[in-house]
C-alpha positions as CSV (number, residue, x, y, z in Angstrom):
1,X,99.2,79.3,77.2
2,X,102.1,82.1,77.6
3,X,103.0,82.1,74.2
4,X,99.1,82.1,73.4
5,X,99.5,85.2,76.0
6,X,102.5,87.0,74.4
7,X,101.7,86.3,70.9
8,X,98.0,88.3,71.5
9,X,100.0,90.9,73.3
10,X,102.4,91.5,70.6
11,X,100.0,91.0,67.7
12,X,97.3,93.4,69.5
13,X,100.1,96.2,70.1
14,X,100.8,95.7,66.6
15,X,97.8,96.4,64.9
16,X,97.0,99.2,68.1
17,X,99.5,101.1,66.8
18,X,100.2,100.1,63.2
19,X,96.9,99.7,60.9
20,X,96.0,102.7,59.2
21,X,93.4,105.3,60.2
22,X,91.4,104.1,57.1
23,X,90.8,100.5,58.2
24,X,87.5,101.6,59.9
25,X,86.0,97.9,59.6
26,X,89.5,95.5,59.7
27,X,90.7,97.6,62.7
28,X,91.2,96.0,66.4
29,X,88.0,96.6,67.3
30,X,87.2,94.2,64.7
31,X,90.0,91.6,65.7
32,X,88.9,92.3,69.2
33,X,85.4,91.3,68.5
34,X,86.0,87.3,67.0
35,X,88.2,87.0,69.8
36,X,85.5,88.1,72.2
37,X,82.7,85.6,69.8
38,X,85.5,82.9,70.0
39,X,85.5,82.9,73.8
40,X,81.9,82.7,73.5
41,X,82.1,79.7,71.2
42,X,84.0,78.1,73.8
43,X,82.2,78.3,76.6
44,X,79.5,77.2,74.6
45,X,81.1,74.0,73.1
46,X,83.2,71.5,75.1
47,X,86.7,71.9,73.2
48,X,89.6,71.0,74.6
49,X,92.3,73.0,76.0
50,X,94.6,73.1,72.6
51,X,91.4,73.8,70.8
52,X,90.5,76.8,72.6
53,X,94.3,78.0,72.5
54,X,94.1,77.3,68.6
55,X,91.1,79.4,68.4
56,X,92.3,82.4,70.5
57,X,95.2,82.1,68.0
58,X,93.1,82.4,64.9
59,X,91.3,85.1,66.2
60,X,93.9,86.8,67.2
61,X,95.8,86.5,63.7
62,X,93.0,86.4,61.7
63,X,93.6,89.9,60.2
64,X,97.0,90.6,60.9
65,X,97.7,91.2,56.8
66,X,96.3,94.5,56.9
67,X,99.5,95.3,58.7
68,X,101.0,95.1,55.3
69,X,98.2,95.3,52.7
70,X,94.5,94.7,52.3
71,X,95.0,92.1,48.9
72,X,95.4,88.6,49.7
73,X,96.0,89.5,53.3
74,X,94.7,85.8,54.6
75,X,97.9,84.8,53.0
76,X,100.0,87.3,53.9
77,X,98.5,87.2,57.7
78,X,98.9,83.8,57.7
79,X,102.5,84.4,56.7
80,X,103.5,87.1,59.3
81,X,101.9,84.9,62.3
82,X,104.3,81.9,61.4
83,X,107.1,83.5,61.3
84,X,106.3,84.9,64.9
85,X,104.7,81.4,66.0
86,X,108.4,79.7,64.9
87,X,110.3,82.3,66.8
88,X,108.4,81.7,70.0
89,X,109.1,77.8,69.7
90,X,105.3,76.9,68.7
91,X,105.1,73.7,66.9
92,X,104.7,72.9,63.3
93,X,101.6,71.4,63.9
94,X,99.9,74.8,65.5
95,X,101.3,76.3,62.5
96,X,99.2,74.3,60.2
97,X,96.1,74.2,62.5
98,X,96.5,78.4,62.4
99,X,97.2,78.8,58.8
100,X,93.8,76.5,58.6
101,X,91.8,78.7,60.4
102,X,92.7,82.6,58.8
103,X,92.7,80.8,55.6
104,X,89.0,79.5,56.0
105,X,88.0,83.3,56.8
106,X,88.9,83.7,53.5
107,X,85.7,85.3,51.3
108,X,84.1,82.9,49.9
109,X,84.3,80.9,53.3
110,X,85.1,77.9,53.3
111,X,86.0,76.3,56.6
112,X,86.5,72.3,56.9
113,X,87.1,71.7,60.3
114,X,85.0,72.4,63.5
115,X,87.4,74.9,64.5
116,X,87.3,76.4,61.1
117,X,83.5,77.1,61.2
118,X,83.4,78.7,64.5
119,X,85.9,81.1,63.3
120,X,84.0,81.8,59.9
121,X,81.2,82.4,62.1
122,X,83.1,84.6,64.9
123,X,84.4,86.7,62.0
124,X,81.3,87.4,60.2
125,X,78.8,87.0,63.5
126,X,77.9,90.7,63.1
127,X,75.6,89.9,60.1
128,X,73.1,88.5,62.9
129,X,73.3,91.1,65.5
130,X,71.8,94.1,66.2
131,X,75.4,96.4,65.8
132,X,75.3,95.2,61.9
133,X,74.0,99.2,60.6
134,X,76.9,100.2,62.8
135,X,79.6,98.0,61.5
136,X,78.5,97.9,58.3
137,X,79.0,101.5,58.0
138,X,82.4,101.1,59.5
139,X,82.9,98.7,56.5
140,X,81.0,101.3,54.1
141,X,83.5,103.8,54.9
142,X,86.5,101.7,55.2
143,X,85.8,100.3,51.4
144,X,84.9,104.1,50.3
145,X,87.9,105.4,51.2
146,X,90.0,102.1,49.0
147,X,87.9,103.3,46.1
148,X,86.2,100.2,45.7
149,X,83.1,101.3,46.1
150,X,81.5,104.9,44.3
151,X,78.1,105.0,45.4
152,X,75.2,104.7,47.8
153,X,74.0,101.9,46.0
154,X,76.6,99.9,44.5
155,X,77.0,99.5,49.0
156,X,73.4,98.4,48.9
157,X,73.5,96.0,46.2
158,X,77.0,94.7,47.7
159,X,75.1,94.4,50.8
160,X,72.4,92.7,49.4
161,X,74.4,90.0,47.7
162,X,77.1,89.3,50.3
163,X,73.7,88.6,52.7
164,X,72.2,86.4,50.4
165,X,75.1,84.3,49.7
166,X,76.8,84.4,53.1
167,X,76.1,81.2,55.3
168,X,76.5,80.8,58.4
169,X,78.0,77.0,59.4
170,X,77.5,76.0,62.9
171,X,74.7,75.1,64.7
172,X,74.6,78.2,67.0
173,X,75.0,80.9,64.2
174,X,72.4,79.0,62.3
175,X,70.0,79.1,65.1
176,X,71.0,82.4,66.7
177,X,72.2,84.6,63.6
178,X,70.7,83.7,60.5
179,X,67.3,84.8,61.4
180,X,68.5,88.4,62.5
181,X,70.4,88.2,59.2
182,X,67.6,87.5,56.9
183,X,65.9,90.1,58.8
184,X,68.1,93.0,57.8
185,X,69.0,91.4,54.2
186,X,64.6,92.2,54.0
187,X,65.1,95.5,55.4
188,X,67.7,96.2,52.5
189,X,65.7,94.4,50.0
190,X,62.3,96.7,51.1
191,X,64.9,99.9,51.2
């Protein structure tokens, strides 16, 4: 637990004080909300105590590319938090377990272990809440600003399709997001 603790610490004052400006959406407000989903997760499931520490992890690591670039920066984040897991003594086998779990946030998702799907679902659990105008607009502005988007609608059509595909993977998020989902991919769809 304190190298769960000083890991957090020293990954959170990192991307505090180190992501650019522009990251609007992939900021730590972002990071700081699938940690705060994940401890929800894990009051609501009966994981054991390295589970929980895992998930913390991911969560806490989960973006931690950005630092150095938005391409491929499950890889990259992946990269950068076992480097700093091996210096603080963590075992191989965390190592492996975390590289899982940033990996499986990874668009297209594609999570394969229990662990892995709460995080998916941590990471994207915006898409079924009632904030997702305002963070979607975070993410509007964020992918404005890398030129990958030009226009009002190219954002709604990108909307539109990450929505339809997008699924959620455990049976909270199924139960508690994916109707709140479908209910603003309609109000895009009638817009």
């Amino acid at each position: 637990m304190k190298d769960y603790l000083f890991l957090r610490r020293t990954v959170l004052n990192r991307l505090q004080e180190e992501l650019p400006e522009h990251l609007t959406y992939h900021g730590i407000a972002h990071t700081r909300d699938v940690l705060n989903v994940c401890n929800q997760y894990i009051r609501r499931f009966n994981l054991s105590k390295e589970d929980r520490i895992m998930l913390k992890i991911g969560a806490t690591v989960h973006d931690m590319g950005f630092l150095k670039s938005p391409k491929n920066h499950e890889e990259t984040g992946a990269n950068m938090a076992e480097k700093m897991m091996k210096e603080i003594g963590m075992s191989q086998k965390r190592i492996d377990v975390m590289r899982g779990l940033v990996m499986a946030t990874k668009i297209p998702q594609s999570p394969k272990t229990e662990l892995e799907m709460i995080i998916c679902d941590a990471d994207l659990d915006y898409l079924g809440r009632d904030d997702y105008p305002e963070i979607s607009k975070r993410l509007y502005e964020e992918l404005s600003f890398m030129k990958i988007l030009k226009t009002k609608e190219e954002w709604k059509n990108l909307q539109i399709n990450f929505l339809k595909s997008h699924s959620f993977h455990t049976p909270f998020a199924i139960k508690n997001r994916e109707p709140k989902k479908q209910y603003w991919l309609n109000k895009l769809l009638k817009s």
